[in-house]
C-alpha positions as CSV (number, residue, x, y, z in Angstrom):
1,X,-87.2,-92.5,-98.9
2,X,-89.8,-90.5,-97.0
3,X,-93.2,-91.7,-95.7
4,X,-95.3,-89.9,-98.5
5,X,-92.9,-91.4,-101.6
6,X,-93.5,-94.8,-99.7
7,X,-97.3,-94.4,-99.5
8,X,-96.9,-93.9,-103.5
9,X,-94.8,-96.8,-103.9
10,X,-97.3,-98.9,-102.4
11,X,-100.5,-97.6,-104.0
12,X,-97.9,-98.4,-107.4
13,X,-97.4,-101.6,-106.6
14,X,-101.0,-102.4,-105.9
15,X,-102.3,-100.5,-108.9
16,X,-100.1,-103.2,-111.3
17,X,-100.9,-106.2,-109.1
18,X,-97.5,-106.7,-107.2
19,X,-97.6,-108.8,-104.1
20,X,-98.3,-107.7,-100.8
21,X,-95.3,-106.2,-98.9
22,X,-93.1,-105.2,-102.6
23,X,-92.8,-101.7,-101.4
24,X,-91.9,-102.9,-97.9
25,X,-89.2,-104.6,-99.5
26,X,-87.8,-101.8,-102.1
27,X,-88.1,-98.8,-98.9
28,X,-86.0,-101.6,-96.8
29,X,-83.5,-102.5,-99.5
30,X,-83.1,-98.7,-100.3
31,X,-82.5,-97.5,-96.9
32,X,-80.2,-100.0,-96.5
33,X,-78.4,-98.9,-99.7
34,X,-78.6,-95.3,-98.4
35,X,-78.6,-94.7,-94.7
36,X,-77.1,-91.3,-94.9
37,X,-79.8,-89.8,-96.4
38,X,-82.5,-89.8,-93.7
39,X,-79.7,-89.4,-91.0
40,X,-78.8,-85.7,-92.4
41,X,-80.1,-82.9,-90.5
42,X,-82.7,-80.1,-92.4
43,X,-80.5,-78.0,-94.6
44,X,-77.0,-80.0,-94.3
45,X,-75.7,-82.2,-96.4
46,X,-75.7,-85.7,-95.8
47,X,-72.6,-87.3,-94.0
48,X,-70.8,-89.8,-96.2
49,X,-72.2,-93.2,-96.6
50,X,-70.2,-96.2,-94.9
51,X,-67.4,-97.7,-95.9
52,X,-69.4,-101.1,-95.9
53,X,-73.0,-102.0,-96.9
54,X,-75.6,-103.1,-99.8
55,X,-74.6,-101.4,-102.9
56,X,-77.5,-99.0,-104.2
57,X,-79.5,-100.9,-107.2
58,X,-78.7,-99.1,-110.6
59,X,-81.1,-101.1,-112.2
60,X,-84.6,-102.5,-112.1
61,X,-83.5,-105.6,-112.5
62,X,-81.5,-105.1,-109.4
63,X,-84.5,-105.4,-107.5
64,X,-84.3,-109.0,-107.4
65,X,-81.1,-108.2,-105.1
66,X,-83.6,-107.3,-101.8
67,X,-85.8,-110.5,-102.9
68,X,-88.2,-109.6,-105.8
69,X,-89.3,-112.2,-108.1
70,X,-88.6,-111.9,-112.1
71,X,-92.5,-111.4,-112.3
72,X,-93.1,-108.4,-109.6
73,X,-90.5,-106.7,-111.8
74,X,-91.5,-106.9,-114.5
75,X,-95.2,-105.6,-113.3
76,X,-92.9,-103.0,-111.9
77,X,-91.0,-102.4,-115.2
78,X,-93.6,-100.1,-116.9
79,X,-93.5,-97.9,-114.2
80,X,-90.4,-97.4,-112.2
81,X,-87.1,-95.8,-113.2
82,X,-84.5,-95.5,-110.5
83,X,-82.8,-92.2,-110.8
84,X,-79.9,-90.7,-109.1
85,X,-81.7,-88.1,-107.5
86,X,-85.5,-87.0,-106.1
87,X,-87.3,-86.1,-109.6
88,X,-90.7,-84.5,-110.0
89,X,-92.7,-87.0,-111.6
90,X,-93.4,-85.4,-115.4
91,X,-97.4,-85.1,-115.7
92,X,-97.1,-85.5,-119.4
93,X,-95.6,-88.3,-120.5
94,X,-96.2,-90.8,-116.7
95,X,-98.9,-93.3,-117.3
96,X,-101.8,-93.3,-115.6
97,X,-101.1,-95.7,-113.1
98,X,-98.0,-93.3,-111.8
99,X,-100.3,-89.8,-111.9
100,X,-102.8,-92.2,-109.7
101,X,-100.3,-93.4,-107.4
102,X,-98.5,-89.8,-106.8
103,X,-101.6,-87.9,-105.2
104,X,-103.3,-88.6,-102.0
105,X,-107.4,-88.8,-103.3
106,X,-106.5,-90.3,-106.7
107,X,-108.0,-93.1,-108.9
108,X,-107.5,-94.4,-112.5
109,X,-110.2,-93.0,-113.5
110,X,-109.2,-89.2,-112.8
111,X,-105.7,-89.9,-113.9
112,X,-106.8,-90.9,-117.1
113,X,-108.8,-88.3,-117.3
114,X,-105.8,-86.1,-117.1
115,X,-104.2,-88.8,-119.8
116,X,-106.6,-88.0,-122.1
117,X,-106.6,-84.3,-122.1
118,X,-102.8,-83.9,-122.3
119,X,-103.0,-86.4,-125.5
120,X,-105.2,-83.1,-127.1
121,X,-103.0,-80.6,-126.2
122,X,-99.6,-80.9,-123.7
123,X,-100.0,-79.3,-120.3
124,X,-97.6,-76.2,-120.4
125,X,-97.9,-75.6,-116.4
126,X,-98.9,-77.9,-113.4
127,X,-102.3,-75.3,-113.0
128,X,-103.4,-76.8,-116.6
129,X,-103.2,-80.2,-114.8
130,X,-104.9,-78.5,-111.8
131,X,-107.8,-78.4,-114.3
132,X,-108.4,-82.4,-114.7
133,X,-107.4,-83.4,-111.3
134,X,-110.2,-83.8,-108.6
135,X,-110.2,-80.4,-106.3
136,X,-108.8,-81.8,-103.6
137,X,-105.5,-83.2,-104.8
138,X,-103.0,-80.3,-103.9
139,X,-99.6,-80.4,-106.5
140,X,-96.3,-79.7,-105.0
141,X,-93.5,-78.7,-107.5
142,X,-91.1,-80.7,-106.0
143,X,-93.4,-84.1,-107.0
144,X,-95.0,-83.3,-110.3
145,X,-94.0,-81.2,-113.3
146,X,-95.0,-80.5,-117.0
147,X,-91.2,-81.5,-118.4
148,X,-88.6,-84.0,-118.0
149,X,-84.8,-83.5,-117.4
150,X,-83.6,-86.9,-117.1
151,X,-84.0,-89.1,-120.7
152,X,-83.2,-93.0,-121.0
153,X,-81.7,-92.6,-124.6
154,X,-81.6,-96.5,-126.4
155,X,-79.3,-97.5,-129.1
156,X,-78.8,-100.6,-131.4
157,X,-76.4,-102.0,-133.3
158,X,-77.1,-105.7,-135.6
159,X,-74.4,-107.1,-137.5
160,X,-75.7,-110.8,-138.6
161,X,-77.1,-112.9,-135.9
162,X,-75.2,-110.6,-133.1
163,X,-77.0,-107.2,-131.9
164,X,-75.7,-105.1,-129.4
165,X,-78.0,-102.2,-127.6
166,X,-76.6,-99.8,-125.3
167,X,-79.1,-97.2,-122.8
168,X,-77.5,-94.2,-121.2
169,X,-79.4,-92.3,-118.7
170,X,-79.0,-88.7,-119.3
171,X,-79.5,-85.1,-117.5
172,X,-80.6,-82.2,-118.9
173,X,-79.7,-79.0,-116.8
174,X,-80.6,-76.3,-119.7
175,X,-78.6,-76.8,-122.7
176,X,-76.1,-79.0,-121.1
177,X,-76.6,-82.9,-121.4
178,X,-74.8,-85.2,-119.1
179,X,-74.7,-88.9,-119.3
180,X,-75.2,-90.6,-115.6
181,X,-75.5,-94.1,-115.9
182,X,-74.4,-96.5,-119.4
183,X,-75.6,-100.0,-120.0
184,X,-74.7,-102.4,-122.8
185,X,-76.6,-105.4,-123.6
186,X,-75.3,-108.2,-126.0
187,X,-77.3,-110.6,-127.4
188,X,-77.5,-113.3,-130.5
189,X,-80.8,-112.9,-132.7
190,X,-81.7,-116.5,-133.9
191,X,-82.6,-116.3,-137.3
């Protein structure tokens, strides 16, 4: 994780209220999960990752892992999706507290500015976003776009008081779709 994608973390975590020092502790638990990545020089790939060491977190609930309480995640919950790879954050569908958070120079009230004119008609390009954002936050492609191409996809199954929900994270690279991550959750409904 980079300086800049720290700097949003923590204007995140203190637009939803989380403690002091949460994003001190999610950039520490991540590099330690992934060490290789900030070793690699510009344009090589990065060396394998050590034989020992944290395990990455594949879930937000993971979080409480590096030392987060049940209540900073679930301030983070809204918010955060841990992917598999560096995403642009998608400028029509991320709440307003993430489109805040992204840009150096932003504030709620901009954002959902921006919020409320994509609800009218969806931006098609990141200039029609250029449009609601104050002049001097700059867009790179590589942090914010106008589509998505990673999907959480939920489903649910209830058979009397036992209900079983499975989420797959999936990829979309054109018109191929490729599930990344599978998580089943088993409950009993009290009736």
């Amino acid at each position: 994780m980079d300086e800049l994608e720290q700097r949003v973390l923590e204007r995140l975590c203190s637009q939803v209220n989380a403690p002091p020092g949460t994003a001190a502790v999610i950039v520490a638990g991540l590099r330690a999960a992934f060490p290789t990545a900030a070793t690699a020089p510009p344009g090589q790939p990065p060396p394998p990752p050590p034989e020992r060491g944290p395990l990455p977190p594949a879930g937000l609930d993971q979080l409480a892992w590096l030392g987060l309480d049940a209540e900073t995640i679930r301030r983070l919950e809204p918010y955060v999706v841990l992917l598999p790879k560096p995403t642009p954050v998608n400028l029509n569908t991320a709440p307003r507290e993430v489109i805040a958070a992204l840009f150096d120079g932003m504030n709620l009230a901009s954002a959902e500015t921006l919020v409320q004119a994509r609800k009218a008609k969806p931006l098609q390009g990141i200039n029609d976003a250029k449009t609601y954002l104050p002049a001097t936050v700059e867009i790179a492609e590589n942090r914010a776009s106008v589509n998505s191409t990673f999907f959480i996809v939920t489903g649910r199954l209830r058979l009397d008081e036992r209900q079983l929900e499975q989420r797959s994270l999936v990829e979309r690279n054109g018109v191929r779709v490729e599930v990344r991550a599978r998580e089943r959750i088993s409950q009993l409904i009290d009736r």
